[in-house]
DODOMAR-562998 format. One record per residue (C-alpha): residue number from 1; residue in three letters; chain; x, y, z. Coordinates in Angstrom, 1 decimal, decimal comma, padded with zeros to 4 digits. Each point is the difference from the previous one (the first is absolute). Last residue first. Example, Ala and Ser with C-alpha at 12.3 -4.5 7.8 and 13.67 -1.06 7.14 Angstrom:
# residues 2
REC  resi  resn  chain       X       Y       Z
REC     2   Ser      A   013,7  -001,1   007,1
REC     1   Ala      A  -001,4  -003,4   000,7
END
This chain:
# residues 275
REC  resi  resn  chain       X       Y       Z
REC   275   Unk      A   122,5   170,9   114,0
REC   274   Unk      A  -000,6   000,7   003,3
REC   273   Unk      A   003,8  -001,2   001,2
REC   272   Unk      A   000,5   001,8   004,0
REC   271   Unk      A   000,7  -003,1   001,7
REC   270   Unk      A   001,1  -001,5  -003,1
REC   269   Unk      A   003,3   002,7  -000,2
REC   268   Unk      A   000,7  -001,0   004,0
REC   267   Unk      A  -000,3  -003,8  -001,2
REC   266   Unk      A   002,0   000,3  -003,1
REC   265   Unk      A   003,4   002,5   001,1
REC   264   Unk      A   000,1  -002,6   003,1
REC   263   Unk      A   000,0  -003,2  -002,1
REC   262   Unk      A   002,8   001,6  -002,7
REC   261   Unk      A   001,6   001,1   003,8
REC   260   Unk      A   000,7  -003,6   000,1
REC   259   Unk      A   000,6  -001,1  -003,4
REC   258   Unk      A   002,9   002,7  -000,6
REC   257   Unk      A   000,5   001,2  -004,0
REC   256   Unk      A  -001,7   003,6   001,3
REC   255   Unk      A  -002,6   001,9  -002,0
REC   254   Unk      A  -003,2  -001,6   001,2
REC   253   Unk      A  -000,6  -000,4  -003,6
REC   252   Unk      A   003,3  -000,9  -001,3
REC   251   Unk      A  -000,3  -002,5   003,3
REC   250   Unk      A  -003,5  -001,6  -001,6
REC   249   Unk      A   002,0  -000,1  -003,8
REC   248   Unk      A   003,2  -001,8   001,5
REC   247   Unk      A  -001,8  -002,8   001,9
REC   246   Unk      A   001,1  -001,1   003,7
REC   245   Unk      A  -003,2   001,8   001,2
REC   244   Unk      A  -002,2  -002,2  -001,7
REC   243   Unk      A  -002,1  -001,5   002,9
REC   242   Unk      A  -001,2   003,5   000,6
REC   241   Unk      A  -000,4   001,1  -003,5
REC   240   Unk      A  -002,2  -003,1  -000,2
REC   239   Unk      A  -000,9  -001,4  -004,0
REC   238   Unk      A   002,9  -002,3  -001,2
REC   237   Unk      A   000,7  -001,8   003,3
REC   236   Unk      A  -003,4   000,4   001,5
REC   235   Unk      A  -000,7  -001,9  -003,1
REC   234   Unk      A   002,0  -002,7   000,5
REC   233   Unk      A  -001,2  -000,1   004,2
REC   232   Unk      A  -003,4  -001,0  -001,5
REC   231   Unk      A  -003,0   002,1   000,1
REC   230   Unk      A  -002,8  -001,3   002,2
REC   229   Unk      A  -002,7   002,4  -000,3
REC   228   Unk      A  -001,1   002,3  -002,3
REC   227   Unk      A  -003,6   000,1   001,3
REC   226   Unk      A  -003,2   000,1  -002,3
REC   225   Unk      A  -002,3   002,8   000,2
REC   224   Unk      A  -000,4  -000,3  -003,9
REC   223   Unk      A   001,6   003,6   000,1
REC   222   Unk      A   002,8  -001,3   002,4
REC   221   Unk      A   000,9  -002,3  -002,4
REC   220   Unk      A   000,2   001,9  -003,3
REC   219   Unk      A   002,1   002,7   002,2
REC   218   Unk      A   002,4  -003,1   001,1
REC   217   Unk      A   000,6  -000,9  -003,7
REC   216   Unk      A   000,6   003,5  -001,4
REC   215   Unk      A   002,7   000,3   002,7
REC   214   Unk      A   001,6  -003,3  -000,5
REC   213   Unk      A   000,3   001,1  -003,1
REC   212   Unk      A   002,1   002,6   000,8
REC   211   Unk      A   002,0  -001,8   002,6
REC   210   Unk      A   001,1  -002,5  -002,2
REC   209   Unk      A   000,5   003,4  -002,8
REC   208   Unk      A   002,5   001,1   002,6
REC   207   Unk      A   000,6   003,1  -001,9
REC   206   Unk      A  -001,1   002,8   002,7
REC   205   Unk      A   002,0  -001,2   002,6
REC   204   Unk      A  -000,7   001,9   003,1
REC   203   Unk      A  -003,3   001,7  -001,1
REC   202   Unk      A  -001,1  -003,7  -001,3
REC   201   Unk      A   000,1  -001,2   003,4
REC   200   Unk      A  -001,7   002,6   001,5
REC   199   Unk      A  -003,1  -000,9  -002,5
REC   198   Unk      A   000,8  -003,8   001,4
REC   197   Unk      A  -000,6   000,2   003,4
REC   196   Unk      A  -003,2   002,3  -000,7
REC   195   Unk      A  -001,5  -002,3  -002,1
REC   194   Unk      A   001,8  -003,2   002,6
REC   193   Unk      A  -001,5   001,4   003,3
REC   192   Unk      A  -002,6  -002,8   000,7
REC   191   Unk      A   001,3  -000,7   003,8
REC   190   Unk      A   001,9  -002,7   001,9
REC   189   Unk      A   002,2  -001,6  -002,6
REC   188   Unk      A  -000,4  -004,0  -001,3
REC   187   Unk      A   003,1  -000,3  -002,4
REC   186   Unk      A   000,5  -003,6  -001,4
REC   185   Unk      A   003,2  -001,3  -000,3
REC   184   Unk      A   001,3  -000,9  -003,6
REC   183   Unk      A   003,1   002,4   000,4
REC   182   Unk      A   001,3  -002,8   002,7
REC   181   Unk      A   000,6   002,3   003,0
REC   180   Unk      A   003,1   001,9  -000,2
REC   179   Unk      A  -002,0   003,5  -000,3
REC   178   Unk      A  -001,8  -000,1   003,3
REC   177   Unk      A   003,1   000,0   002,0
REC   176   Unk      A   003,0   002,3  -000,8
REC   175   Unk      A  -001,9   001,6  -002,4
REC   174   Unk      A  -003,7   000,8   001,5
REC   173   Unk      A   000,7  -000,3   003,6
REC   172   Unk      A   004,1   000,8   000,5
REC   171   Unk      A  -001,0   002,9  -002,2
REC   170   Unk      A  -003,1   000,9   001,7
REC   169   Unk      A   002,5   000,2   003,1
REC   168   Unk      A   002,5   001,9  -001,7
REC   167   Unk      A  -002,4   003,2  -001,0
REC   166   Unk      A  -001,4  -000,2   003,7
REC   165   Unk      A  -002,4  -001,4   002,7
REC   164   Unk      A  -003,2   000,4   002,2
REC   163   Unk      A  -002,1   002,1  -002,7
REC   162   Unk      A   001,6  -001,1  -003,3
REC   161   Unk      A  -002,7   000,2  -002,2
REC   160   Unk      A  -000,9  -002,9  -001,5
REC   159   Unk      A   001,1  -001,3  -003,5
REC   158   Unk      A  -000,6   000,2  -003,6
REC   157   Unk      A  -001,3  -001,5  -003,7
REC   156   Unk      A  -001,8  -003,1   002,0
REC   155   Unk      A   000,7   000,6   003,9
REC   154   Unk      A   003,2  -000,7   001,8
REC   153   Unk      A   000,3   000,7   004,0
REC   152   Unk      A  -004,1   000,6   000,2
REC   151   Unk      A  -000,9  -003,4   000,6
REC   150   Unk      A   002,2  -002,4  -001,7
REC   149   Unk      A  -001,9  -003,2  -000,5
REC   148   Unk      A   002,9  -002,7  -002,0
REC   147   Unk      A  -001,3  -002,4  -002,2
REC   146   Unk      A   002,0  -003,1  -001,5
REC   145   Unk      A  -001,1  -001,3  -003,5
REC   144   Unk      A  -000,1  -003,8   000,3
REC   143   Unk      A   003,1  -002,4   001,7
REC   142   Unk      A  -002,1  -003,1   001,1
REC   141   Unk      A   000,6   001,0   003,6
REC   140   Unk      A  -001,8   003,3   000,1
REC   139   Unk      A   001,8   003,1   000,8
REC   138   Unk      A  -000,8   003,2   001,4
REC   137   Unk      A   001,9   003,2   000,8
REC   136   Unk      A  -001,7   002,4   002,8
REC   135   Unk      A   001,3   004,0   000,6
REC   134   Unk      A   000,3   000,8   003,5
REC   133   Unk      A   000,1   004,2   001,0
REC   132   Unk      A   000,9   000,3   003,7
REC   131   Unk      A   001,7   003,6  -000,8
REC   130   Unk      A  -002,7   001,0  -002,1
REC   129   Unk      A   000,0   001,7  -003,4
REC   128   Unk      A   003,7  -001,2   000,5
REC   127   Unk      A   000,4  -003,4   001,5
REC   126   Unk      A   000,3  -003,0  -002,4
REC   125   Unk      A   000,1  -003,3   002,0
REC   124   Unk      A  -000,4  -002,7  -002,7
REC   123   Unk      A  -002,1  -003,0   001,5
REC   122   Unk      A  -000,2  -003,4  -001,5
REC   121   Unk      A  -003,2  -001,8  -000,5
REC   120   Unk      A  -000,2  -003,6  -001,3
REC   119   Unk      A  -003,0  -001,6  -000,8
REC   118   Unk      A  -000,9  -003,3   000,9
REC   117   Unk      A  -002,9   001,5   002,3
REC   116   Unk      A   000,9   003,3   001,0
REC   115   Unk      A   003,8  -000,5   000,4
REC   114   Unk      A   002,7   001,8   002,2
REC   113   Unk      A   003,8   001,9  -000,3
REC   112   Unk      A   002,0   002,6   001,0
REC   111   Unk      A   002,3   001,3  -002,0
REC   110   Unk      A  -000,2   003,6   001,4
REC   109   Unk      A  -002,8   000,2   003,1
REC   108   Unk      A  -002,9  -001,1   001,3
REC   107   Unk      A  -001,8   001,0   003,1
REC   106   Unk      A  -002,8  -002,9   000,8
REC   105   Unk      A  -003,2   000,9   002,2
REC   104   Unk      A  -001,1   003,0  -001,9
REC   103   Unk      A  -003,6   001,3   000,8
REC   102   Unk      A   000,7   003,7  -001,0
REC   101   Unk      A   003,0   000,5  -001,6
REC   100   Unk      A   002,4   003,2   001,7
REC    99   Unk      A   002,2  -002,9   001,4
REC    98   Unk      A   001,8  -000,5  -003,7
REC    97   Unk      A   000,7  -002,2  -002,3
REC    96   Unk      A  -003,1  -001,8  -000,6
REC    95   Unk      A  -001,4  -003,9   000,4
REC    94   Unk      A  -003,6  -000,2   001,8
REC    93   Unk      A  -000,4  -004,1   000,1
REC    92   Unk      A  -003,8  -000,7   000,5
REC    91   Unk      A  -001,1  -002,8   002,5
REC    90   Unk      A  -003,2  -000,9  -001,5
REC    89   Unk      A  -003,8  -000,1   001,9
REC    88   Unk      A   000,1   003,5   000,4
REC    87   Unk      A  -000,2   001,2  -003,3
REC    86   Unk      A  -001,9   003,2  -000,1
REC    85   Unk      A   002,2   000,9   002,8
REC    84   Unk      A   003,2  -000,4  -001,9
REC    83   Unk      A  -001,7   002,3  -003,0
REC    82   Unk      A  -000,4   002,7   002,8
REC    81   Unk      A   003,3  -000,1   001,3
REC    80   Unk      A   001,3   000,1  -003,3
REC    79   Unk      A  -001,7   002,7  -001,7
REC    78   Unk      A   002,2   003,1   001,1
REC    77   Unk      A   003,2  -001,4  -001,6
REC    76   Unk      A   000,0   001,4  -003,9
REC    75   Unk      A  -002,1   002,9   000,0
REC    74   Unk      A   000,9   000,7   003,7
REC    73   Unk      A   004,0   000,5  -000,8
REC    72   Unk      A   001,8  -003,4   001,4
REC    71   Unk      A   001,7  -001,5  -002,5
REC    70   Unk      A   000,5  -003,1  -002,1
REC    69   Unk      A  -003,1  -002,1   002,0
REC    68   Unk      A  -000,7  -003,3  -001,1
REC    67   Unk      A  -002,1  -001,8   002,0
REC    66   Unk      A  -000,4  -004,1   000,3
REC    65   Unk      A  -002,6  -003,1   000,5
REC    64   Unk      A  -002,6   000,9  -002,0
REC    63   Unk      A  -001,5  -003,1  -001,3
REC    62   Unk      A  -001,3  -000,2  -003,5
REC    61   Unk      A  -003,3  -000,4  -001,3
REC    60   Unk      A   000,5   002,3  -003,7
REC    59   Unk      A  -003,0   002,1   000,3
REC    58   Unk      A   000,3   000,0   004,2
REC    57   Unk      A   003,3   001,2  -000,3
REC    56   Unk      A  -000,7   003,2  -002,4
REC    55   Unk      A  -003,3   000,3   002,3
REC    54   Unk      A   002,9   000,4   003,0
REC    53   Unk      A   001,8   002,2  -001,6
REC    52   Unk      A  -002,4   002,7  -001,1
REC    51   Unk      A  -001,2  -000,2   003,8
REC    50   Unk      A   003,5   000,5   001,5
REC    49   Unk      A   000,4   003,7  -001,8
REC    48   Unk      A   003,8   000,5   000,6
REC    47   Unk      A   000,9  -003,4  -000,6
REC    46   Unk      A   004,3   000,8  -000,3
REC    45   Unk      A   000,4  -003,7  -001,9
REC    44   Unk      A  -002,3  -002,6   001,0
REC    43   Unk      A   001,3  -003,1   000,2
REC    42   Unk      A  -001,5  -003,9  -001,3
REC    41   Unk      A  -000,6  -003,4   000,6
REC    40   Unk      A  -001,3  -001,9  -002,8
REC    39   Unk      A   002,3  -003,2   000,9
REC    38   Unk      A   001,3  -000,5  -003,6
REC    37   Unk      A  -001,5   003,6  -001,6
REC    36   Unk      A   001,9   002,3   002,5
REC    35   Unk      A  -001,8   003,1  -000,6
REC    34   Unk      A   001,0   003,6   000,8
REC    33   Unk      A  -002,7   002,2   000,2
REC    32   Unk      A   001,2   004,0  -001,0
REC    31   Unk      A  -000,8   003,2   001,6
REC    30   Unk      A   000,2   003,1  -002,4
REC    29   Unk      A   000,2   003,8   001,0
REC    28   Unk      A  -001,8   002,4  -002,3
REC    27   Unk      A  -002,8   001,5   001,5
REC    26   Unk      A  -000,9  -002,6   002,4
REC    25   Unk      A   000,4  -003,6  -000,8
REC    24   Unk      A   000,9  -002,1  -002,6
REC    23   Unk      A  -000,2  -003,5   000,2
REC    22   Unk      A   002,8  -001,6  -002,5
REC    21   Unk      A  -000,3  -004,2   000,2
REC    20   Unk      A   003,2  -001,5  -000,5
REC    19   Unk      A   000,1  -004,2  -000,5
REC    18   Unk      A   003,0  -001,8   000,7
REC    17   Unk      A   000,8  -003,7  -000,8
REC    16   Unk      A  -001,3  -000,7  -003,7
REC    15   Unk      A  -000,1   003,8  -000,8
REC    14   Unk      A  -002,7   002,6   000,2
REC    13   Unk      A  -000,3   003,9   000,0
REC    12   Unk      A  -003,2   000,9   001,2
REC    11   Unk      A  -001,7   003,9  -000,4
REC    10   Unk      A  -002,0   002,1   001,9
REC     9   Unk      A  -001,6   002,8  -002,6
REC     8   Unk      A   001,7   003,2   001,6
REC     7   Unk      A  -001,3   002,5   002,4
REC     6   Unk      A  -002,4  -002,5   001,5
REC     5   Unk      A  -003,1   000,5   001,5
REC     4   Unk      A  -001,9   000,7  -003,0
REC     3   Unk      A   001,5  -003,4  -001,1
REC     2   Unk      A  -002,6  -001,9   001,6
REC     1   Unk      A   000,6  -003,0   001,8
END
């Protein structure tokens, strides 16, 4: 396939059991192939453009048999009807959280959990930038790096804007949740954000030199038109304002020593952050 199409060179991230193809789609949003290698069944996680996926299965001759979907805003959802007509000869599992998602045929929820091949997916409900919001942990059996795909709840360097929820639910999300996942976990996010992410990042804590070089790092990437996808839930950890709420120099900042309103004081001051 031609890259032209893509905003983003496609990338694969591969271990023994799990293989993670990146497809990017759209402006900015990213789709991802996940591959059981055992029994080369695999999901498609939030296939926006169906097409891009289906090439991406046909290059590594898997079998579809499963959708991802973490929320149900059109540049996530609005593909799967048409990707499970383009494959009418499998019964495709639509998981989401929420009755908004086109094509779903199994509502999930916190804790609950299901495999795509051998590998096992667990589901984090994390409602805020929608209230149906499902954020998908998975495992392989021989114990390699987990991955987690987190839509547009926590992206590299930030987080999503909290249109269906408020300051303590993207706490619950990011902190309560998301942050007490093994720090080796993988970080698959919804859209290419982290340049932007991360300049905000460095108006809130000036002297995280992690974050400054992360910084320098992602701006080398995205001029080679290379994503800066996954990030790990370490350096989420040393790099997020949002998922760092609890620390002393991010609440000097938002000029209050409480987490919560530490969250609040970030988003609304993001919303308007040009930098």
């Amino acid at each position: 396939t031609s890259s032209r199409q893509f905003h983003s060179r496609p990338i694969t991230i591969s271990q023994p059991d799990m293989k993670i193809r990146l497809v990017p789609a759209l402006e900015d949003n990213y789709m991802y192939l996940l591959v059981d290698e055992e029994t080369r069944q695999c999901a498609a996680v939030d296939p926006v453009e169906p097409q891009k996926i289906l090439d991406a299965i046909k290059e590594e001759n898997c079998t579809l048999t499963t959708i991802l979907t973490t929320h149900h805003h059109w540049d996530h959802a609005n593909g799967n009807d048409k990707l499970v007509k383009l494959v009418p000869s499998q019964k495709i599992v639509v998981y989401g959280g929420d009755d908004r998602i086109p094509a779903l045929n199994t509502k999930v929820g916190h804790g609950d959990q299901f495999k795509v091949g051998n590998l096992n997916v667990k589901c984090l409900f994390t409602p805020c930038h929608t209230t149906g919001h499902i954020c998908y942990y998975v495992t392989s059996t021989s114990g390699e790096q987990p991955a987690v795909f987190t839509g547009d709840t926590l992206f590299v360097g930030g987080c999503g804007k909290f249109f269906e929820g408020t300051p303590d639910m993207m706490y619950s999300a990011l902190v309560t949740i998301l942050s007490k996942l093994p720090g080796n976990t993988r970080v698959f996010c919804g859209h290419e954000y982290t340049v932007n992410n991360l300049k905000y990042a460095l108006h809130v804590e000036p002297e995280n030199t992690t974050t400054k070089e992360k910084f320098t790092w992602a701006k080398e990437q995205r001029a080679n038109n290379l994503p800066t996808i996954p990030s790990s839930i370490e350096e989420e950890l040393k790099t997020n304002p949002f998922m760092r709420v609890d620390n002393s120099a991010v609440q000097k900042h938002c000029r209050t020593s409480e987490p919560v309103s530490t969250m609040g004081f970030l988003r609304e001051e993001k919303n308007n952050f040009r930098g």
